[in-house]
N, C-alpha and C positions, 0 to 999 in steps of 0.2 A: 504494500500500500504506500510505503513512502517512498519509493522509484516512480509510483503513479500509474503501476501494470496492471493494478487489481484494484476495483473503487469499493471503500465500504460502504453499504448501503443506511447500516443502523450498528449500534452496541446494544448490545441486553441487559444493560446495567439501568439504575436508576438517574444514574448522572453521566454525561459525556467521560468518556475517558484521557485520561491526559493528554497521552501518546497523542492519539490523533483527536483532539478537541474538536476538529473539523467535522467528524462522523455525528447524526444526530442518534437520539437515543430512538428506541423503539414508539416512546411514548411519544417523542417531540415529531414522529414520523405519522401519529394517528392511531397505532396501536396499542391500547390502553391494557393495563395489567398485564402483559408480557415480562416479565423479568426472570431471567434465567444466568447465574453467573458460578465459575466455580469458585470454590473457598476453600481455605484449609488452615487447621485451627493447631491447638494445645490443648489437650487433656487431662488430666489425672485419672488415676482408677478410682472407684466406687468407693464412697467411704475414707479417702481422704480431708485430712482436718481442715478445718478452713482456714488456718493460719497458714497452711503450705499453701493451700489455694490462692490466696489473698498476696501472699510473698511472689511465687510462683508468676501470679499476674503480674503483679506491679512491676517484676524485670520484665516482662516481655512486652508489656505497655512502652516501656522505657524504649526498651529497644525498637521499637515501632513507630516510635515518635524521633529516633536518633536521623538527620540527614545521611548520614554517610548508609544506615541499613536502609530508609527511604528510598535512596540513590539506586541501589543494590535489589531490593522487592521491585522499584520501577523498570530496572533494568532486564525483570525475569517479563513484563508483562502485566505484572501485577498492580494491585492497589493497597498501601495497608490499610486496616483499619481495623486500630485497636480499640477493645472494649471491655469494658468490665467483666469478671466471671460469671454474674448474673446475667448481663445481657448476651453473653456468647450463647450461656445456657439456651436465653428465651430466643436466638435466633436459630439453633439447632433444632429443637423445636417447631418451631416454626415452618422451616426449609425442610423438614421430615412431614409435617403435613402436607405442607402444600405438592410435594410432589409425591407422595401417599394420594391424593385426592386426586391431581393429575392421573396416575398410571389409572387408577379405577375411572376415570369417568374413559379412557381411551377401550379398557376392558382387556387389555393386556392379561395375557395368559399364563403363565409357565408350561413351558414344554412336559 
C-alpha cells in the first residue's frame, strides 16, 4: 500500500490506523458495526493474587506507554493499547461474545 500497488479500501478498526491515516475506517465508509481486529494480550492463571495482577499490569502498562516499545509495537503493524486488568478482563469478554454470537447466527458447523 505505500508503493501505491494495492489501495486500501477501509480498516476494521474503530479509529483510522496510523500507518496509513489515509485508509477510512469501515464505519466512516457507511458500514456501521463492523469491527473486527486482532489483539493479543497478558494473562495470569486462575487464581492469581491481585497484587501480582495489579504489579504485573502496571509494568506492562508502562511499557506500552514507553516511545521506544510504541516505536517497536508500531513497527510490527500494531497499535498498543494498554489497559487496566479489569478492562482487558471486560474486553475478552466481550470479543468472546460477540464472535460466539457471530459464528451462531452464520450457523457454522463442526465437521
Amino acid at each position: 500500500m505505500q508503493s501505491g500497488q494495492i489501495k486500501g479500501l477501509a480498516v476494521t478498526s474503530a479509529q483510522r490506523f496510523h500507518v496509513f491515516p489515509y485508509i477510512p475506517t469501515f464505519e466512516e465508509q457507511g458500514l456501521t458495526g463492523f469491527r473486527a481486529t486482532g489483539w493479543f494480550g497478558i494473562v495470569a492463571p486462575a487464581g492469581c493474587s491481585e497484587e501480582i495482577v495489579t504489579k504485573l499490569n502496571a509494568a506492562f502498562v508502562a511499557a506500552l506507554k514507553d516511545d521506544d516499545s510504541i516505536a517497536k509495537v508500531h513497527a510490527q503493524g500494531m497499535e498498543p493499547t494498554p489497559m487496566s486488568a479489569a478492562a482487558f478482563t471486560d474486553y475478552i469478554h466481550t470479543e468472546s461474545k460477540k464472535w460466539a454470537d457471530t459464528i451462531a447466527q452464520t450457523k457454522l458447523k463442526k465437521n
